[in-house]
C-alpha positions in Angstrom: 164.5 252.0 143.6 168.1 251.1 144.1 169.1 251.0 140.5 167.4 254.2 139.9 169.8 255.9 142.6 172.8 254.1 141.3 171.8 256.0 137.7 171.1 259.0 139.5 173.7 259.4 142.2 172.7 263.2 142.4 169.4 263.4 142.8 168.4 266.3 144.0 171.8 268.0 144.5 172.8 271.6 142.1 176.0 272.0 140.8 177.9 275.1 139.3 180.2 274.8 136.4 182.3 277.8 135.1 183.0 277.9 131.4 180.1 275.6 130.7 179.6 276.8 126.7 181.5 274.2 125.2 184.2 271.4 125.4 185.0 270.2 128.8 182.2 272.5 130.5 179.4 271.5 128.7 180.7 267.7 128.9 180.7 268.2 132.9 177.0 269.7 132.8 175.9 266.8 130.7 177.0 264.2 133.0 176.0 266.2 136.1 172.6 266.7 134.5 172.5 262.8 133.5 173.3 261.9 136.9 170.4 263.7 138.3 171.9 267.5 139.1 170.8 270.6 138.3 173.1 273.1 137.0 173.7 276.7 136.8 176.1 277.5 134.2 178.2 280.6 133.6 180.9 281.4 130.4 181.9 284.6 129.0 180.6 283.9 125.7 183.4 286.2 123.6 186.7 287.2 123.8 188.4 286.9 126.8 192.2 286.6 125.8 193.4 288.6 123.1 196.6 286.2 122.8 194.8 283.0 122.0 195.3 280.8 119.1 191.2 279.3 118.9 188.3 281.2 119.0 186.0 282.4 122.3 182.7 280.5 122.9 179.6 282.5 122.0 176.4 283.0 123.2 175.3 280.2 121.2 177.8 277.9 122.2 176.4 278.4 125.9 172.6 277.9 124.3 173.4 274.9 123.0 174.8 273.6 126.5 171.4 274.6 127.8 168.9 272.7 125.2 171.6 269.4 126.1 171.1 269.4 129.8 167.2 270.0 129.3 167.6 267.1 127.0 169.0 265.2 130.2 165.7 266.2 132.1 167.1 268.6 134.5 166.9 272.4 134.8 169.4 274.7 134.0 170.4 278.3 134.4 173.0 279.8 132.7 174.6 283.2 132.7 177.0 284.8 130.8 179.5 285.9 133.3 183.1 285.8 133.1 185.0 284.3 135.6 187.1 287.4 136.5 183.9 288.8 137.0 183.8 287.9 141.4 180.5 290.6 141.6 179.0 288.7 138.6 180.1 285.0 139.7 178.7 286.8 143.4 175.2 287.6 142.0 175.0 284.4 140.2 175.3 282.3 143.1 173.1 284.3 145.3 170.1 284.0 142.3 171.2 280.2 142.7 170.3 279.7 146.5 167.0 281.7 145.6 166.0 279.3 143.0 167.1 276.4 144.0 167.7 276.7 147.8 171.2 274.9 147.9 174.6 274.2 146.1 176.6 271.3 146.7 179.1 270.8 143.4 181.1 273.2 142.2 183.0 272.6 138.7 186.0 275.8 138.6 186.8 274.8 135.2 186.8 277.9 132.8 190.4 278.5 131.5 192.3 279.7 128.9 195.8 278.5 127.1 198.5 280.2 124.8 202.1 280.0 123.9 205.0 281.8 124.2 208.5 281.8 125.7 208.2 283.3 129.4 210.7 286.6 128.7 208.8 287.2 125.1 205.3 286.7 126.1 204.4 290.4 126.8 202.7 291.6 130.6 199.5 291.5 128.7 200.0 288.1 127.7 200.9 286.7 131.1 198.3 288.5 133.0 195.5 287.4 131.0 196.1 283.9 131.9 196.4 283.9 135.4 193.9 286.3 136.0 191.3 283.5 134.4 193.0 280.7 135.6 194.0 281.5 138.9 192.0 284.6 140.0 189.3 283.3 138.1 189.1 280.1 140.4 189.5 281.9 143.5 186.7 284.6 142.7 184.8 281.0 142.4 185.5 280.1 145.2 184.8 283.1 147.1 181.4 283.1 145.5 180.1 279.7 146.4 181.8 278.6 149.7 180.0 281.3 151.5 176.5 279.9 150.7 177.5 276.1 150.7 178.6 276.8 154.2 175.5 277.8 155.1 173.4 275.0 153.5 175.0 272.7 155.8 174.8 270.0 152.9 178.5 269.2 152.7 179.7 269.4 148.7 182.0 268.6 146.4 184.2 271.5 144.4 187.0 270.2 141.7 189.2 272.3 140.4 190.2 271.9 136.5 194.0 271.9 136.5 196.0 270.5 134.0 198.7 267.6 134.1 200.8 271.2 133.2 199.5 271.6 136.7 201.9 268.9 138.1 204.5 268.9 135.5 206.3 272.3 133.8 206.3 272.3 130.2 208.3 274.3 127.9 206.2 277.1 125.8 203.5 278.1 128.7 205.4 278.8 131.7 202.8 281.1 132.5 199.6 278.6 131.7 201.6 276.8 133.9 202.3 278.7 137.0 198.2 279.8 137.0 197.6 275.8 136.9 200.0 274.7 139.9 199.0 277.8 141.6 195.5 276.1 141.5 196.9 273.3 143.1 197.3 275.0 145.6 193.9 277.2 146.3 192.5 273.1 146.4 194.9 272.1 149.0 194.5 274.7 151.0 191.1 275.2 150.6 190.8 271.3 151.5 191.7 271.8 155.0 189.9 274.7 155.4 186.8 274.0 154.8 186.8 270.0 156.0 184.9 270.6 159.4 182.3 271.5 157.0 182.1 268.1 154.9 183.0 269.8 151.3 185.8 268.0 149.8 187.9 269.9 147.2 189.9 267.8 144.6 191.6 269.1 141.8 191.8 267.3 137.9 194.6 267.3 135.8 193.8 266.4 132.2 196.5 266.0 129.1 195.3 267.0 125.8 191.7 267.0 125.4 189.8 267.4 122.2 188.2 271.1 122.8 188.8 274.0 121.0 191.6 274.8 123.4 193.3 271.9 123.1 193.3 271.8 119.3 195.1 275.7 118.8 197.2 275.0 116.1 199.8 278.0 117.5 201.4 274.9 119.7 203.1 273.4 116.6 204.1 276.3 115.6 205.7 276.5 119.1 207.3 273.1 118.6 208.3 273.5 115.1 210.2 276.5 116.2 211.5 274.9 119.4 212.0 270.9 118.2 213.7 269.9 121.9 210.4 270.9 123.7 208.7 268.4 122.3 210.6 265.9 124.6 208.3 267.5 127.2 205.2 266.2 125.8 205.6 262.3 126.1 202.2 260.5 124.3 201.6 258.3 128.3 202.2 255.2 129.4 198.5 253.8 127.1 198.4 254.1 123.4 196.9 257.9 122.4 195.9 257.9 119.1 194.3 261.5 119.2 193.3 264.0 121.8 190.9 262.5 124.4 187.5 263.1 124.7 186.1 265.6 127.1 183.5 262.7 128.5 186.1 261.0 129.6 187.1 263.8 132.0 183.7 264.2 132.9 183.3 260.5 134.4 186.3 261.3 137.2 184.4 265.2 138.2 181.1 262.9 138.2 183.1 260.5 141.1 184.6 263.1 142.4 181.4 265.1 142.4 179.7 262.2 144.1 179.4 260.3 147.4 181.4 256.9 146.0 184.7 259.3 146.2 183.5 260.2 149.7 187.6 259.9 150.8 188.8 261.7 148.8 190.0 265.6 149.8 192.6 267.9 149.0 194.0 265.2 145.7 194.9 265.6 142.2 193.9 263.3 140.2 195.2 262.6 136.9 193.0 262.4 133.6 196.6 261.8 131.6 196.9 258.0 130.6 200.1 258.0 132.3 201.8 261.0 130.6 202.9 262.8 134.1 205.0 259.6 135.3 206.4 258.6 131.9 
């Protein structure tokens, strides 16, 4: 029995993942699933910032994340809900504890990126950003502390960030500000809700090869801008290309499970070095 636990650290447990239709979302369902979770899954599935360089996930996207995790041998529910949406993400979580009785991991990791110099991105611009990133995480929040409170199970919720989370870069000051203001919600949060056993961590990945991190809109950025490219140092190990989201979801599985039972209110880097070099 003991090697079947070590495959399946989360047996039994549910998690929640925001912007689960493709790239990093549906790698963190995967692994979840693999490692013995079930998950309830919510994305927008279409346009959710007019400013971006790469196009929304679809319904299908979010289908396709489905028919992997059943492939796993796990359940799923998924939704299409937008992370904006707090009523939505609300009801959602509610239909959760009805079917499945309890929630103990929470991934907040829907987000969206674009470029633009702070005084020439337009209110619009800016707005859409944090509202997703930022507001977006706390109406997660809101919607599943509530009822993992209740379940008295302890849990796990980690916070997407960004290594632009820890470090400023040129050409997304405002992608920026919603990711250290995320930072922050985990911190906080952290403390807050420690007499009850959840731990909240927050990740902070470099480039990672998803549709968001492959907009071609940044070079354009950087061909117009050649000195804010000092800001984007390749890391202290060889990168050869964007990383892969897997390798993102192996930290939110420790951090999702028992073995990082120490660990609260942290960021923890998925950057090969980039944020100290």
């Amino acid at each position: 029995m003991s090697g079947m636990a070590e495959d399946t650290p989360l047996a039994g447990k549910v998690a929640y993942v925001t912007g689960a239709a493709r790239g990093q979302g549906r790698s963190h369902c995967i692994r979840l699933a693999r490692a013995g979770a079930d998950i309830v899954a919510i994305d927008a599935c279409g346009p959710v910032a007019e400013h971006n360089g790469y196009p929304p996930a679809s319904p299908e996207d979010l289908a396709e994340t489905v028919s992997l995790v059943e492939g796993e041998g796990r359940k799923i529910r998924a939704e299409e809900v937008d992370v904006r949406d707090l009523e939505g993400q609300q009801r959602v979580v509610a239909d959760t504890i009805e079917q499945f009785g309890r929630l103990d991991i929470v991934v907040a990791n829907a987000g969206v990126l674009n470029w633009g110099r702070l005084w020439e991105i337009s209110a619009q611009q800016f707005q859409e950003v944090v509202d997703t990133n930022l507001t977006g995480v706390w109406n997660t929040i809101k919607a599943v502390v509530p009822a993992m409170i209740e379940a008295g199970n302890g849990g796990s919720i980690i916070n997407i960030s960004s290594a632009a989370g820890i470090k400023a870069v040129p050409g997304c000051g405002h992608y920026c500000a919603s990711k250290f203001g995320v930072v922050a919600l985990t911190n906080s949060l952290a403390v807050e809700l420690g007499e009850f056993g959840i731990r909240v961590n927050s990740v902070h990945p470099y480039g990672t090869d998803t549709p968001m991190g492959n907009d071609a809109s940044m070079w354009q950025m950087f061909a117009d801008h050649q000195n804010f490219i000092h800001s984007f140092s390749p890391g202290a190990l060889p990168t050869d290309s964007l990383a892969a989201p897997d390798l993102v979801s192996d930290i939110v599985l420790w951090l999702a499970s028992d073995a990082s039972s120490l660990v609260t209110a942290a960021q923890i880097p998925a950057d090969k070095g980039y944020l100290k070099v």
